[in-house]
N, CA, C and O of each residue as an XYZ file, in Angstrom:
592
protein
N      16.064     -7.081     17.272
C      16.381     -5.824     16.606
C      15.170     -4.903     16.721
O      14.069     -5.314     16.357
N      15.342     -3.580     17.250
C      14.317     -2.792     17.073
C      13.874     -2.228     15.549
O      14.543     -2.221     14.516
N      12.296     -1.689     15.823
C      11.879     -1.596     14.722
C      12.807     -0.162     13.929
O      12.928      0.156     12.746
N      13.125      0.204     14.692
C      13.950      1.741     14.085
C      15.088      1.423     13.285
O      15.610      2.091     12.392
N      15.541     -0.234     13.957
C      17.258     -0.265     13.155
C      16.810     -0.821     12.644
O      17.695     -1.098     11.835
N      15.280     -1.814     12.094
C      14.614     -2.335     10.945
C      14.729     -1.539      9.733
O      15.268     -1.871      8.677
N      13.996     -0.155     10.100
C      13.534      0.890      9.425
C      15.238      1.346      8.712
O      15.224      1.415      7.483
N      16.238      1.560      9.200
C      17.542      1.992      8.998
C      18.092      0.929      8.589
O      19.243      1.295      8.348
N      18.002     -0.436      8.291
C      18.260     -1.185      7.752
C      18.032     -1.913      6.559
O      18.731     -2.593      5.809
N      16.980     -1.606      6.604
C      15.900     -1.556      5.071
C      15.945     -0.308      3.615
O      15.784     -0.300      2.395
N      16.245      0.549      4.643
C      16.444      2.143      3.985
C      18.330      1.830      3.104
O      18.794      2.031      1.981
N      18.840      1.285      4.362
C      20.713      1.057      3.662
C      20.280      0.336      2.525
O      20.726      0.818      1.484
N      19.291     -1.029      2.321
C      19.356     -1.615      1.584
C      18.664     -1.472      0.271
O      18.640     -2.320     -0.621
N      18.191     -0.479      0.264
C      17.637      0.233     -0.625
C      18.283      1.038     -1.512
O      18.511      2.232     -1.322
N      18.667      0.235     -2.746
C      20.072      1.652     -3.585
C      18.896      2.411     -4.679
O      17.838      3.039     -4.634
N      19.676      1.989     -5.450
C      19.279      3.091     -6.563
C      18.131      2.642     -7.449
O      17.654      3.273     -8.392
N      17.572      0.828     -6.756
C      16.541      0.372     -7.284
C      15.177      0.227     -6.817
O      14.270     -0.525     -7.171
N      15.271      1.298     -5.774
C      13.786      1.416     -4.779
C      12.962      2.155     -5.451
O      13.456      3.127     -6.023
N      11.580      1.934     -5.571
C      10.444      2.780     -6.442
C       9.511      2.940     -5.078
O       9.311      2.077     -4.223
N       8.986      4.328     -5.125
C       7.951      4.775     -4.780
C       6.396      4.394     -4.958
O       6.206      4.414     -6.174
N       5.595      4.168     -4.520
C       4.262      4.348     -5.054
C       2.938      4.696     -4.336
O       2.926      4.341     -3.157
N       1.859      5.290     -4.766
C       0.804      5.292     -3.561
C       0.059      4.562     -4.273
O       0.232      4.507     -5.490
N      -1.045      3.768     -3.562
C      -1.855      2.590     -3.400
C      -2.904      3.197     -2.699
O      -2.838      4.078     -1.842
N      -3.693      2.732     -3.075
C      -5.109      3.134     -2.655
C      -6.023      2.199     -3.158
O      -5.947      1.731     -4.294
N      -7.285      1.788     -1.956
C      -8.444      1.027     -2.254
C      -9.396      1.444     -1.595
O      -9.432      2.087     -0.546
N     -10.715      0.785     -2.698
C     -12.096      1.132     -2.272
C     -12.930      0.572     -2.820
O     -13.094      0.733     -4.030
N     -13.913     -0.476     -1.888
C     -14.792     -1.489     -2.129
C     -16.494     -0.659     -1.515
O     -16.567      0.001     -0.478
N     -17.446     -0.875     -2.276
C     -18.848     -0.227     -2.017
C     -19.860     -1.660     -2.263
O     -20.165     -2.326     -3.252
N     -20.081     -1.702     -1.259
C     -21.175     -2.973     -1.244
C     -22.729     -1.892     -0.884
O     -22.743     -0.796     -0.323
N     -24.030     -2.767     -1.496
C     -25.151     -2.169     -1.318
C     -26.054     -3.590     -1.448
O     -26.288     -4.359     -2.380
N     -26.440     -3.536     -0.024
C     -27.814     -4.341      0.712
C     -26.888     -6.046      0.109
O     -27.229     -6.922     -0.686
N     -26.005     -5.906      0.729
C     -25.112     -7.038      0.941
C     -24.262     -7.618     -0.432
O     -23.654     -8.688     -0.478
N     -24.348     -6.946     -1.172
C     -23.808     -7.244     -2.637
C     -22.632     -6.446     -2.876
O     -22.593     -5.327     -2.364
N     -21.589     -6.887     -3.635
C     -20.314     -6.101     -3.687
C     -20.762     -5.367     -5.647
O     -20.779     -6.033     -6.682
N     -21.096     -3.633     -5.460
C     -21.441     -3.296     -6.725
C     -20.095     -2.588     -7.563
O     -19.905     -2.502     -8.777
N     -19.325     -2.166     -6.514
C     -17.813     -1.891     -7.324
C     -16.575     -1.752     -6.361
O     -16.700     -1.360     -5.201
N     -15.642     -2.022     -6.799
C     -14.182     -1.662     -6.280
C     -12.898     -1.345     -7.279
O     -12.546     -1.733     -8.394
N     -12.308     -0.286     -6.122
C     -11.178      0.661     -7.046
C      -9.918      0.438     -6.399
O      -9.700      0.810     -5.246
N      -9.061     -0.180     -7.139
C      -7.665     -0.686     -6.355
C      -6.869      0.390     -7.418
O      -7.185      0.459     -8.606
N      -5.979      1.071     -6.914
C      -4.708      1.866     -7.849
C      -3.601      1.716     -7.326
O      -3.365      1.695     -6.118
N      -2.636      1.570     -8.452
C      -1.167      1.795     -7.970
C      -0.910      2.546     -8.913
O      -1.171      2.446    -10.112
N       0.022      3.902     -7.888
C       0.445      4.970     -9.107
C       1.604      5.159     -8.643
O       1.797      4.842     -7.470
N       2.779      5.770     -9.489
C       4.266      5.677     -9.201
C       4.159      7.008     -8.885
O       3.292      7.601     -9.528
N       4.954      7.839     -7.861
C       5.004      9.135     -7.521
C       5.366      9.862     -8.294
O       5.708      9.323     -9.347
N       5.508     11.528     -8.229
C       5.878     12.424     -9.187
C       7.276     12.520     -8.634
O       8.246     12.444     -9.389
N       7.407     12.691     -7.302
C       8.399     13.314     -6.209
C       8.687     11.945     -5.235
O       7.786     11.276     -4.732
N      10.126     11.683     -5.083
C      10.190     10.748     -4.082
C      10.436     10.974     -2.811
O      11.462     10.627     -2.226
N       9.126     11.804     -2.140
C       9.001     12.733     -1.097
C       9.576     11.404      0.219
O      10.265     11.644      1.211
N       9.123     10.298     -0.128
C       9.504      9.234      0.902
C      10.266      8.958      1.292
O      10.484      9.117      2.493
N      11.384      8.181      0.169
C      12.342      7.640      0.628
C      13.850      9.334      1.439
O      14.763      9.336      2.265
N      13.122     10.534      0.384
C      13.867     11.020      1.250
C      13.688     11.633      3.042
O      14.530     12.041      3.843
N      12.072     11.435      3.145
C      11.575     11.668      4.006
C      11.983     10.772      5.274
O      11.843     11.196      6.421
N      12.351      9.863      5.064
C      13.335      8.828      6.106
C      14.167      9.033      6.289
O      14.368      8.786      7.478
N      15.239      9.510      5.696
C      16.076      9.827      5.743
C      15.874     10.818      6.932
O      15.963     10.427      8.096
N      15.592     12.145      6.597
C      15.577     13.507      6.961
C      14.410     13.195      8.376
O      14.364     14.145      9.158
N      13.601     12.113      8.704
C      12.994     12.002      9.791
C      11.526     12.294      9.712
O      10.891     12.251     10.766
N      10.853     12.611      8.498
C       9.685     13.305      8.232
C       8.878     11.807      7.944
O       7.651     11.905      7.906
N       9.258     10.901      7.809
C       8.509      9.683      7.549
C       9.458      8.602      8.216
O      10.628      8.761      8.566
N       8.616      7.386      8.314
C       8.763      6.608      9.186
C       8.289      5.098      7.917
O       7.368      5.121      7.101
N       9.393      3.821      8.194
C       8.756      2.853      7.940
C       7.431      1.815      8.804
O       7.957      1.181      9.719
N       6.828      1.708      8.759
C       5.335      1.292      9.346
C       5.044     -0.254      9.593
O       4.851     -0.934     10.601
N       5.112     -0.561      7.916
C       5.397     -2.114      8.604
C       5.880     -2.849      7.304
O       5.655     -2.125      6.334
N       6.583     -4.272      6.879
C       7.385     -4.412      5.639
C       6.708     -5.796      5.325
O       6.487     -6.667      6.166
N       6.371     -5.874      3.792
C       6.044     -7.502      3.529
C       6.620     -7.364      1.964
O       6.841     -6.487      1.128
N       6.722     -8.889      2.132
C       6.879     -9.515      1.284
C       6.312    -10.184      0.113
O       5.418    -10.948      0.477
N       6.519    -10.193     -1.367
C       5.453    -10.997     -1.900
C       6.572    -11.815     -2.789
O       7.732    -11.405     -2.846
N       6.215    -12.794     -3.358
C       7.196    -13.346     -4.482
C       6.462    -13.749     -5.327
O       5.522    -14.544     -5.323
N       6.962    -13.130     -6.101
C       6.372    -13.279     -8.042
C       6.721    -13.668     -8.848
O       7.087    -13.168     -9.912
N       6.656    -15.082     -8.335
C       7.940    -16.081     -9.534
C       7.966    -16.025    -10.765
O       8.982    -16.138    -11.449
N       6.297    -15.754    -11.365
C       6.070    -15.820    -13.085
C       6.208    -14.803    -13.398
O       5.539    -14.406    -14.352
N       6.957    -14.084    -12.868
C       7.279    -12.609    -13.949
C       9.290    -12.641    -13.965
O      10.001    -11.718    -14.364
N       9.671    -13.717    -13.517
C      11.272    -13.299    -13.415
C      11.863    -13.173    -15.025
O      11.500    -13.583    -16.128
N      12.946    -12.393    -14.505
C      13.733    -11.819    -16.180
C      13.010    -10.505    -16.667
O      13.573     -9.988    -17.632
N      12.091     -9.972    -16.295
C      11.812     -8.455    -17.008
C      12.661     -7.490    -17.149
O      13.537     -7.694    -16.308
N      12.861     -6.694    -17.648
C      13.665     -5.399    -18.155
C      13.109     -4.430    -17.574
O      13.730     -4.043    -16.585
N      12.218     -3.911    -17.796
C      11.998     -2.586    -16.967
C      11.691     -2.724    -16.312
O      10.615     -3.314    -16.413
N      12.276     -2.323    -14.475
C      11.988     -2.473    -13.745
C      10.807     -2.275    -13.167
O      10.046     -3.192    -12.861
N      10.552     -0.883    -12.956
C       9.548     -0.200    -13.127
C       7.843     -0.808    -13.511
O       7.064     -1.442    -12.799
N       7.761     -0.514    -14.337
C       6.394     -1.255    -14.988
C       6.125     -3.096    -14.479
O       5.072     -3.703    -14.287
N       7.947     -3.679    -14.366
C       7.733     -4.604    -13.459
C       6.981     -4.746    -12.468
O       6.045     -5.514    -12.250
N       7.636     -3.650    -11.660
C       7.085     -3.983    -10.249
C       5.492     -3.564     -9.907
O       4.662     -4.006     -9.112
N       5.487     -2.612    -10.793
C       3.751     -1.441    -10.544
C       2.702     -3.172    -11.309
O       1.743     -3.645    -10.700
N       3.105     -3.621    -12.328
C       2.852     -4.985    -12.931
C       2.443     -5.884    -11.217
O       1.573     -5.688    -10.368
N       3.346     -6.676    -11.318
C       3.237     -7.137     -9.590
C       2.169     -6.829     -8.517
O       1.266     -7.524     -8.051
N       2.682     -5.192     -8.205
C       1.450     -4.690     -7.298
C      -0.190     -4.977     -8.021
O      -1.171     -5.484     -7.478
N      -0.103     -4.674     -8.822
C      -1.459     -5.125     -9.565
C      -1.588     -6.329     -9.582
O      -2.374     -6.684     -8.704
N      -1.099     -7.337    -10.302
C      -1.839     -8.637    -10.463
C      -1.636     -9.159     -8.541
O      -2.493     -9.971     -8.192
N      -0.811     -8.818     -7.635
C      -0.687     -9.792     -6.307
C      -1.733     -8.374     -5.285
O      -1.153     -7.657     -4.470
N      -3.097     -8.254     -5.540
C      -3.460     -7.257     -5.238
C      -3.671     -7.643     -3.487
O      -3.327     -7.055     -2.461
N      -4.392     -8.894     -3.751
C      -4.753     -9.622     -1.984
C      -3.476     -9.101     -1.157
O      -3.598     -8.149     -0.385
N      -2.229     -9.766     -1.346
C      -0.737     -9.720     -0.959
C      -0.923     -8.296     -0.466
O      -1.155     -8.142      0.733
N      -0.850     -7.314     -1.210
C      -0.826     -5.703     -1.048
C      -1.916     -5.686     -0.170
O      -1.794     -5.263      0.979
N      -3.017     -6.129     -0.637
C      -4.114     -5.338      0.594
C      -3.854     -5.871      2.292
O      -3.830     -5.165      3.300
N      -3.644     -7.626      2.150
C      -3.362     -7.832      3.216
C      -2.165     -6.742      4.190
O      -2.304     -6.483      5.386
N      -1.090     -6.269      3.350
C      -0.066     -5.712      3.995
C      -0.695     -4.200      4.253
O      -0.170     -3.612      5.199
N      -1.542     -3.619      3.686
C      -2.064     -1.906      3.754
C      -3.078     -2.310      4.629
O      -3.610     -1.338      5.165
N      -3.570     -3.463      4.994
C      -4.945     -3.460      6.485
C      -4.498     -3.256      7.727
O      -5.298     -2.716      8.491
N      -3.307     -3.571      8.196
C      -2.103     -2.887      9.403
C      -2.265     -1.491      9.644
O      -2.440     -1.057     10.783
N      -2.197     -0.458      8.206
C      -1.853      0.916      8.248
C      -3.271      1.767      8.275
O      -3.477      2.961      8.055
N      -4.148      0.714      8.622
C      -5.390      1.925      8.667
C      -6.440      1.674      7.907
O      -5.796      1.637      6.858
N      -7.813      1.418      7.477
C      -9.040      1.213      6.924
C     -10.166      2.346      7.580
O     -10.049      2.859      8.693
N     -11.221      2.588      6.662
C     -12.041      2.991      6.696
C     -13.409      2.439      6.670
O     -13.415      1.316      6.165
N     -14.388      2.791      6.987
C     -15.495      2.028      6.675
C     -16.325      2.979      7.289
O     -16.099      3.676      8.279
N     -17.776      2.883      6.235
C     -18.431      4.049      6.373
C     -19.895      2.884      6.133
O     -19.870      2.097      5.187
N     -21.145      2.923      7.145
C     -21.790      2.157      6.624
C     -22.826      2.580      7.309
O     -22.854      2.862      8.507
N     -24.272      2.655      6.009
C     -25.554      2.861      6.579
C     -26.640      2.599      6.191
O     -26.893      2.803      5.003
N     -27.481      2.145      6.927
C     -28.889      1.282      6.781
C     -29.810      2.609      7.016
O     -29.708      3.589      7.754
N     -30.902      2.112      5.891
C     -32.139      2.724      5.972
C     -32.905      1.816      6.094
O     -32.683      0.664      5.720
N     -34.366      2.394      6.880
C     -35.287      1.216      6.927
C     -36.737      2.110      6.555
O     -36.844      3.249      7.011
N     -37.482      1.708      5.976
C     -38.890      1.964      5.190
C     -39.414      1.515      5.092
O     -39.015      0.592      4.383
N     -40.722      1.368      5.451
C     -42.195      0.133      5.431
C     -41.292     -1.291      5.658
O     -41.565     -2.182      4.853
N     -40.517     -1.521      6.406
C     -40.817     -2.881      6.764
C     -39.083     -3.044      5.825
O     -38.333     -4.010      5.966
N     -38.917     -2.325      5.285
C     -37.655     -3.053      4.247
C     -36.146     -1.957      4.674
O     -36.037     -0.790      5.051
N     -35.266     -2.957      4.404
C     -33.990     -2.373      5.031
C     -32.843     -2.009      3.689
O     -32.808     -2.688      2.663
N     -32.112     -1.029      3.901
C     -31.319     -0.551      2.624
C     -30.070     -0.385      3.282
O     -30.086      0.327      4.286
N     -29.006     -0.884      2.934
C     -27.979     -0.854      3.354
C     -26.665     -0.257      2.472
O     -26.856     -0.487      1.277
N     -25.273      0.504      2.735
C     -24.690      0.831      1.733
C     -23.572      0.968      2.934
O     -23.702      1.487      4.043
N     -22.282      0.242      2.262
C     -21.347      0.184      3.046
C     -19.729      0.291      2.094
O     -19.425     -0.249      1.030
N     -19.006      1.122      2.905
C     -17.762      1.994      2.238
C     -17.038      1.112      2.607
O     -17.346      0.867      3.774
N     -15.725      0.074      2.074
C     -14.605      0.019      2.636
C     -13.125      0.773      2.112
O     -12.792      0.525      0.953
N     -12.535      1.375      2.653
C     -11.556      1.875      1.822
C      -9.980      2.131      2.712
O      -9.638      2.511      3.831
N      -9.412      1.728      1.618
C      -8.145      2.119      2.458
C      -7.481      3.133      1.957
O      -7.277      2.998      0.751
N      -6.984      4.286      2.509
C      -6.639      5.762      2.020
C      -5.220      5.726      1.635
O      -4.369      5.005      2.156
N      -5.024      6.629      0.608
C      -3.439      6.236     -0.455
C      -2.574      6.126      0.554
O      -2.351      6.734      1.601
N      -2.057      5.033     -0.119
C      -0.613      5.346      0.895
C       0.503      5.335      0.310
O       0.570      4.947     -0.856
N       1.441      5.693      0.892
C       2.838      6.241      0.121
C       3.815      4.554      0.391
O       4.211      4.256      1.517
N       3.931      4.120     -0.192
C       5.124      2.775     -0.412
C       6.266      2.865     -0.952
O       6.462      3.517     -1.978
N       7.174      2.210     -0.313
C       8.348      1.809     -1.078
C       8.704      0.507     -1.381
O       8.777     -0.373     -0.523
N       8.982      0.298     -2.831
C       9.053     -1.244     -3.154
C      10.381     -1.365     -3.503
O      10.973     -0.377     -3.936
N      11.081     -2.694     -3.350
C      12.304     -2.990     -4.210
C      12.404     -4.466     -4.587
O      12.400     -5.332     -3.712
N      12.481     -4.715     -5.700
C      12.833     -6.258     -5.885
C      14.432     -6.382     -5.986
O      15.299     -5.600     -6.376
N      14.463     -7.724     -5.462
C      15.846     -8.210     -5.093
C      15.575     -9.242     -4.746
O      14.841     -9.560     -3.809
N      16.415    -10.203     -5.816
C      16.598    -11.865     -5.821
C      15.157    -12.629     -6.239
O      15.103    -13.857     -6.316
N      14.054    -11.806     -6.485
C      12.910    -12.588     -6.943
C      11.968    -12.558     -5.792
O      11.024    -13.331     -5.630
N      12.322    -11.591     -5.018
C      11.180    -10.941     -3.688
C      10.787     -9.582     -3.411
O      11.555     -9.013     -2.636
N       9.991     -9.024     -3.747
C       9.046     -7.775     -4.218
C       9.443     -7.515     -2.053
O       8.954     -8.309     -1.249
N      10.069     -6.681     -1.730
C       9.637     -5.904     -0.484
C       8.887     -5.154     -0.453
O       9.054     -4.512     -1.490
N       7.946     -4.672      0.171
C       7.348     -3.545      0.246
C       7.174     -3.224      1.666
O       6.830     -4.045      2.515
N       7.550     -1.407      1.981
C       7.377     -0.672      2.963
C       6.526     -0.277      3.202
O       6.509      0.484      2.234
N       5.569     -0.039      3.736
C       4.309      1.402      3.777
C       5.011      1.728      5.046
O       5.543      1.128      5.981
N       4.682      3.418      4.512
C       5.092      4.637      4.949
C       4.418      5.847      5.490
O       3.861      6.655      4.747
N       4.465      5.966      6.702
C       4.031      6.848      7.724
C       4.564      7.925      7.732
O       5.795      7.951      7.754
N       3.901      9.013      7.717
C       4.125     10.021      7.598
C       4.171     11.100      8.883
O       3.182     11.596      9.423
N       5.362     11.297      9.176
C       5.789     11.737     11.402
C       4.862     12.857     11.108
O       4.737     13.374      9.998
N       3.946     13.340     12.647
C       3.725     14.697     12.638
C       5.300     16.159     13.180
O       6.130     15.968     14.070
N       5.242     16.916     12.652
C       6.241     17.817     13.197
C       6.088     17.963     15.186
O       5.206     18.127     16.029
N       7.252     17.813     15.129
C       7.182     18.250     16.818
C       7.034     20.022     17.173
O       7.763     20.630     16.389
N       6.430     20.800     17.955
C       6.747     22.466     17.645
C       7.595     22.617     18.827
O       8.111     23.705     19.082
């Protein structure tokens, strides 16, 4: 199956219980020590995405899976799933290292001694999640350039 009737197949299966979210990370190590990192999951204002597939302006990128057995039976979905993305953060990052990383890194050196400071980050990205049957999908979502 091509990845397009993936993408159109994933999108059908997606009803009225698909949530949006952007994700974003950022780890700062200095002279080999990890001194902070910023993982977010935030639910969108606008679900610019899922209609953006539709209409051709976005693209599915690549799809994983996580399963989160100790949370089954919740009620709100919602806070469920943003719940999930947070505590299975590895799961998420492993699946957002496909769509792109950053890294920014630089050494100083002075009398003999070396200073180092190094960026890793991965830039928000727009997701679509849905649970179904006790398996968290998640999309990340590419965003097409316009053709002129």
């Amino acid at each position: 199956m091509k990845k397009s009737s993936l993408a159109l197949a994933f999108c059908i299966g997606l009803g009225a219980s698909e949530i949006e979210f952007i994700i974003s990370y950022k780890a700062k190590m200095e002279n080999d020590l990890l001194v902070g990192e910023e993982y977010k999951v935030s639910e969108v204002i606008e679900n610019r995405g899922l209609r953006g597939i539709k209409n051709g302006e976005y693209r599915v990128l690549k799809f994983c899976k996580i399963l989160p057995s100790e949370y089954e039976g919740q009620k709100n979905e919602a806070s469920f799933i943003k719940q999930v993305l947070k505590s299975h953060r590895e799961a998420v990052l492993d699946c957002l290292y496909s769509s792109g990383v950053k890294i920014y890194d630089e050494v100083i050196s002075r009398d003999l001694q070396a200073r180092s400071k190094t960026i890793f980050s991965i830039p928000p990205k727009r997701v679509i999640v849905k649970y179904d049957n006790g398996v968290i999908n998640l999309g990340i979502l590419e965003k097409l350039e316009k053709k002129q």
